[in-house]
N, C-alpha and C positions, 0 to 999 in steps of 0.2 A: 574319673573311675576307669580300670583297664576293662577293653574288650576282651572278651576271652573266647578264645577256639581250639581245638586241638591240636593246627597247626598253621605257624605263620610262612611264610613262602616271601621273601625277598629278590623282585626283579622278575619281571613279565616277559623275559626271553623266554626260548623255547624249552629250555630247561625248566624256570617256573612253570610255565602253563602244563608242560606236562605232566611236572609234577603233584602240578595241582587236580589235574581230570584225573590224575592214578588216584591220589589220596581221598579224591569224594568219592569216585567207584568203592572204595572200600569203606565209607560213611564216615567217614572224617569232616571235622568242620574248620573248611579251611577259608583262610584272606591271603590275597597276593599285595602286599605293596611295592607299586611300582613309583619310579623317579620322575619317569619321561611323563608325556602325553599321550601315550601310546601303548602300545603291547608290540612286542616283535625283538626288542632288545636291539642285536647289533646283525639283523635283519632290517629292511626299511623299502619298502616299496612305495616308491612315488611315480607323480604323472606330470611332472611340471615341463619338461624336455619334449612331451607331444603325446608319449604312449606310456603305459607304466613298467617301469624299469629297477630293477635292484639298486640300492645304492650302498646296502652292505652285502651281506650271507647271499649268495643265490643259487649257488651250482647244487646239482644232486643226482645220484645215480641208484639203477638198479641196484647194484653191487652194495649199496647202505643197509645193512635188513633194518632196520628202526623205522627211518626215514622211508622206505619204501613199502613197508609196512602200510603206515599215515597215507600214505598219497593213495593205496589202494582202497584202505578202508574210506577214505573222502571222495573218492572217485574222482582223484584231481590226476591230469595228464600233462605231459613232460613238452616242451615248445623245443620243436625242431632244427637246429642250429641251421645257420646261415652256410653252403658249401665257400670253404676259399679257395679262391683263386690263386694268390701268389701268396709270398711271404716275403718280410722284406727284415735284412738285419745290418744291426752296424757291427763290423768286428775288423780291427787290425785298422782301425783307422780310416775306415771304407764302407758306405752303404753297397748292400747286395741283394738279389734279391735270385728268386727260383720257385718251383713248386714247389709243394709241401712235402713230398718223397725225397727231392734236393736237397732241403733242409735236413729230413731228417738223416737222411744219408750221411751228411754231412758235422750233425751234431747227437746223433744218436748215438754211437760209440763210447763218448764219453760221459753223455748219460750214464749211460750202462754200466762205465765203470765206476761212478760215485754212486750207484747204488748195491753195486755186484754184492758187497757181502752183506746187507739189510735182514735176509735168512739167516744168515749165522749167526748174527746177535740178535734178533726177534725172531725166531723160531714158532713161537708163539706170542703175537703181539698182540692179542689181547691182554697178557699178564709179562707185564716187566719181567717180575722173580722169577719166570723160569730158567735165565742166565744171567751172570756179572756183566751188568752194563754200563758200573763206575767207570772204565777208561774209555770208550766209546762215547759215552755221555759228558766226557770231557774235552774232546775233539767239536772244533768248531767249523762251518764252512770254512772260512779262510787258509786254517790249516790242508783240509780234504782238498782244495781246489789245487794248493802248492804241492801236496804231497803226489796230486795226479800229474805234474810237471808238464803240460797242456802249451801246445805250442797257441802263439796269440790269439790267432783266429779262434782256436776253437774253446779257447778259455771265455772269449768274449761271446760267444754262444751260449754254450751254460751258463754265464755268467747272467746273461738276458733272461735264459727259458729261467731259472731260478729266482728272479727279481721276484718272482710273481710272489715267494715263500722268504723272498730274504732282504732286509732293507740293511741288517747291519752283520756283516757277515763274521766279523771279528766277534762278535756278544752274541750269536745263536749258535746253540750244539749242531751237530748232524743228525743226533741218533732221532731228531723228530721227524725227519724227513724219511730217514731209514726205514723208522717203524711205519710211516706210511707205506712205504714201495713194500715192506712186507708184508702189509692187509691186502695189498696188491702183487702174493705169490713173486715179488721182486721186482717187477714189468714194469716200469716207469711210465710208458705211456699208456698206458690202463690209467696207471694213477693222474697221470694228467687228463684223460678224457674226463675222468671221473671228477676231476676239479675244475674245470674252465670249458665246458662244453653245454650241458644239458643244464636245463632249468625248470622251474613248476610255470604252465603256459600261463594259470591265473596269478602266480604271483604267489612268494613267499608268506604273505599277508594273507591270502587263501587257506593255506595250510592251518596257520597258528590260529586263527579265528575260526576255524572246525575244530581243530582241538579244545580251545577256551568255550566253547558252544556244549561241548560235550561234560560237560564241569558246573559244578554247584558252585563252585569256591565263588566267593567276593569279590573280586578285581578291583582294587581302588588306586586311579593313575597319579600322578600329579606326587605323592608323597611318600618322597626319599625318608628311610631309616638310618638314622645316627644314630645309636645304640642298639647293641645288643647285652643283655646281663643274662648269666646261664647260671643258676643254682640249682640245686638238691632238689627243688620240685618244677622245674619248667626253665622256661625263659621270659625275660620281660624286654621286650620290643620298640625301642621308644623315635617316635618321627621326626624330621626337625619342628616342625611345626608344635610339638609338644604331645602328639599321640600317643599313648601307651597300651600295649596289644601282650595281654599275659594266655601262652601256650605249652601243651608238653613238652615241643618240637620246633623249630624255626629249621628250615634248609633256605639256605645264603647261595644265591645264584648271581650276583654281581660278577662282574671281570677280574680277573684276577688283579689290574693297574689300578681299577676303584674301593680294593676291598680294606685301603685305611681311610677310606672317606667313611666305615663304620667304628664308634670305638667298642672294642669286643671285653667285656667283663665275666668272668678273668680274663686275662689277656692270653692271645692264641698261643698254640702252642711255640718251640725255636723254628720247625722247620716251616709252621704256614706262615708264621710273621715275615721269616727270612724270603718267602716267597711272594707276600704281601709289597715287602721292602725294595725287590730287587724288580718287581716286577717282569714285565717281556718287553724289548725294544720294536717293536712292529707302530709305528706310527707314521704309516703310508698313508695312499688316497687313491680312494677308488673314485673317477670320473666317467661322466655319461656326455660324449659329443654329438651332436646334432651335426653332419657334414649335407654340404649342401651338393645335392642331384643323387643317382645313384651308379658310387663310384665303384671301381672292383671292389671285391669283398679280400679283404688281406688279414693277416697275422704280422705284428712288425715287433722286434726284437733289439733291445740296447743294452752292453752290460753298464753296471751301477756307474755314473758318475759320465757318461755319456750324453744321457740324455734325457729332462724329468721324466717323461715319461720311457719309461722300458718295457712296458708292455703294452701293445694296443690290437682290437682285436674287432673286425665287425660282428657286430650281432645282430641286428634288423634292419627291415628296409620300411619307411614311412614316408607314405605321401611325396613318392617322388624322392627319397632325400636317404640318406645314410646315418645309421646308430652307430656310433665305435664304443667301448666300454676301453678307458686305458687306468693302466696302474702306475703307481709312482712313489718310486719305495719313500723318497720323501716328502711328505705333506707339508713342509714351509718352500719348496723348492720351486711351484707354481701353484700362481690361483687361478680357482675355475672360471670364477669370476671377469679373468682379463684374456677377452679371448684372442687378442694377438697373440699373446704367451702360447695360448695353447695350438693357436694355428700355425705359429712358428716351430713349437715341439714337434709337432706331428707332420709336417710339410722336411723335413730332416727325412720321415720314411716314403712319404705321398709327395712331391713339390708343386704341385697345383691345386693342392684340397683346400677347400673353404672350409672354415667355421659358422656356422647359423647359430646356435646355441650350445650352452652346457646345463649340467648339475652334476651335485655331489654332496657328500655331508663330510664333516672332518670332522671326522671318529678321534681322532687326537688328541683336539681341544672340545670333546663333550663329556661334560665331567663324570657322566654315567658309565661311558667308556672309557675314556684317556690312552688308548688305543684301538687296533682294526683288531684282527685272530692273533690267538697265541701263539706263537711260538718262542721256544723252551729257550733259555739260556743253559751254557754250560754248568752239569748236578743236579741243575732243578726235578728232570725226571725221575731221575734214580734216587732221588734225597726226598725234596720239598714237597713235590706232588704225590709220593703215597703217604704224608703224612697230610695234608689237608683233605684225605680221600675219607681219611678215617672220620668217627664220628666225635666231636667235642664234648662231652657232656652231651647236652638237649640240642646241641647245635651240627648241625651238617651241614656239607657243601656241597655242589652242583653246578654244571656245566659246562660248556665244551670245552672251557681253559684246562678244565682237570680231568676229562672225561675218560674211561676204561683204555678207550683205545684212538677214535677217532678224533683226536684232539684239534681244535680251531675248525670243527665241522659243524653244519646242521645236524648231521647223524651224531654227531660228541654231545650236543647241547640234548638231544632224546636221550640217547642210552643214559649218560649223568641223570636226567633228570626224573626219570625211570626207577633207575636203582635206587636213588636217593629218598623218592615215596615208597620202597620197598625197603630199604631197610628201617626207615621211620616205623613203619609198619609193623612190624617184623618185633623194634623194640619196645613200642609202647604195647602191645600186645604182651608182651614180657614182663613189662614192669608192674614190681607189685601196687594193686588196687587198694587205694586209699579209700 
């Protein structure tokens, strides 16, 4: 026999749950079914490495109104980044290293200029449609890096500070990055503080468990949705397990990489399946190193194909001993696991540092994700993603993949997940009563 509610909610990321506390504020009767064991999606705070550390989602700034909203209403406060000391990069075939004004002196210029016209084609980046962003949105890094014609050095600079957003620089547009530095008045490093510096002191976990607190809705972990059927009066919901959940409403909060692991009846529309299809090439690794004593505190920079890891960055000091958080645009490139690998990576920017421990999760190979954050391929914006924005029938979407503005953020997976119990809202309120 189906359970019945007025709305089902697929995927306990920050998109669900918010969804879900919006739609019981408005007495809605809602279930969230989630895949994992957990709530948090492609957020994940653990404590295995000594202290508890992000191993997906963690950065977050004032400058998010959603996200900053949340942290005020919870009374949760921000943990104070570690000061660096040096920076250290490889470029032109050479480890280097200087302050952090030397760097940027150094690589900021060119920053600058791959974001210089981000204003002129999102003007308002909240809404795409306020300009033709078809040939823009067909421009890829690869393209922007050649077209800036970047003597070696300082190609291999940008090439590092961008690791952080770019694993395949041939198959990601620009215009994701643009429309970032545009939510960001154009200022690059705004946008980078705002991505790679600040964090929630208790922990991303913190957050999303005041919000799920604040909610009537059901939360049931453990079981993944194979099916969705959308007819003339609802949708029918069905688990693998054999579950069946008949609602007005279903809002689909999976990843964009996982959303043909549901089969959709009718079948989605050309442009969400093509979106479904093509997925985002982002199947990096975020790792947590354990460095033994406490060493300087650095920023170290590689561009792609240098070195696995390209990004590495201190972020606390435990018990004597050193956090580094490093990024790696390819997750088969090293395992966390083999910590020669990793002390060999990283001793390339540091040549004395030790490894004591790692962790990591690999977002990659978790079939709930089968990638890290979205970022767009070339069309996808200007095409694909305001046709999965819309509503399907009884079915909507949600999340940071697709979000208004803030796309592959904490703040993308709120606001998506916001609007999405508001227009549910909004339509079944509309529809006529049987």
């Amino acid at each position: 026999m189906n359970e019945v509610f007025d709305v089902v909610v697929v995927g306990a990321g920050f998109a669900g749950i918010t969804a879900a506390r919006d739609l019981t504020a408005e007495g809605k009767s809602v279930v969230v079914l989630e895949g994992r064991d957990r709530i948090g999606g492609r957020t994940y705070t653990d404590d295995k490495i000594g202290r508890a550390v992000e191993l997906g989602g963690a950065y977050v700034h004032w400058t998010q109104p959603n996200l900053w909203r949340e942290m005020q209403r919870h009374g949760l406060e921000l943990s104070t980044p570690v000061p660096i000391d040096r920076v250290h990069w490889l470029a032109d075939g050479a480890l280097h290293s200087g302050t952090e004004a030397e760097f940027d002196a150094l690589a900021g210029p060119g920053m600058e200029r791959f974001v210089e016209d981000a204003r002129e084609h999102f003007p308002y980046p909240h809404d795409v449609h306020t300009t033709d962003i078809g040939e823009i949105d067909l421009e890829t890094f690869a393209d922007r890096m050649k077209r800036l014609d970047l003597d070696p050095a300082e190609r291999d600079m940008l090439d590092g500070i961008l690791s952080y957003t770019v694993a395949a620089p041939d198959q990601q547009a620009v215009s994701q990055i643009l429309r970032w530095a545009a939510l960001y008045f154009g200022d690059w490093r705004v946008l980078w503080e705002s991505g790679a510096y600040w964090r929630i002191a208790t922990g991303t976990k913190s957050l999303i468990e005041a919000i799920a607190a604040e909610s009537s809705a059901d939360i049931r972990l453990s079981t993944p949705v194979s099916a969705i059927a959308n007819d003339g009066d609802g949708v029918l919901v069905t688990t693998r397990a054999g579950e069946t959940f008949r609602a007005k409403s279903v809002i689909v909060t999976v990843p964009v990489n996982a959303l043909n692991t549901i089969d959709f009846s009718p079948a989605l529309s050309e442009g969400s399946q093509r979106l479904a299809d093509e997925g985002h090439p982002m199947r990096n690794r975020k790792m947590w190193v354990r460095a033994k004593g406490e060493i300087e505190a650095f920023t170290a920079y590689a561009p792609l194909g240098a070195n696995p890891i390209t990004i590495a960055m201190t972020e606390y000091r435990l018990d004597g001993d050193t956090l580094i958080v490093c990024f790696c645009p390819d997750a088969t490139a090293i395992d966390p696991d083999d910590k020669d690998a990793v002390q060999d990576a990283l001793r390339a920017y540091v040549p004395d540092l030790e490894v004591v421990d790692t962790d990591g999760h690999d977002w990659a190979d978790d079939e709930f994700s089968q990638g890290t954050w979205m970022m767009m391929r070339p069309g996808q914006l200007s095409s694909a993603v305001p046709d999965i924005q819309k509503p399907h029938g009884h079915v909507y979407f949600a999340g940071s993949d697709i979000a208004p503005s803030f796309v592959g953020w904490i703040e993308g997976a709120l606001e998506s997940g916001a609007l999405a119990a508001r227009n549910v809202v909004r339509d079944q309120k509309a529809a006529p009563q049987s």
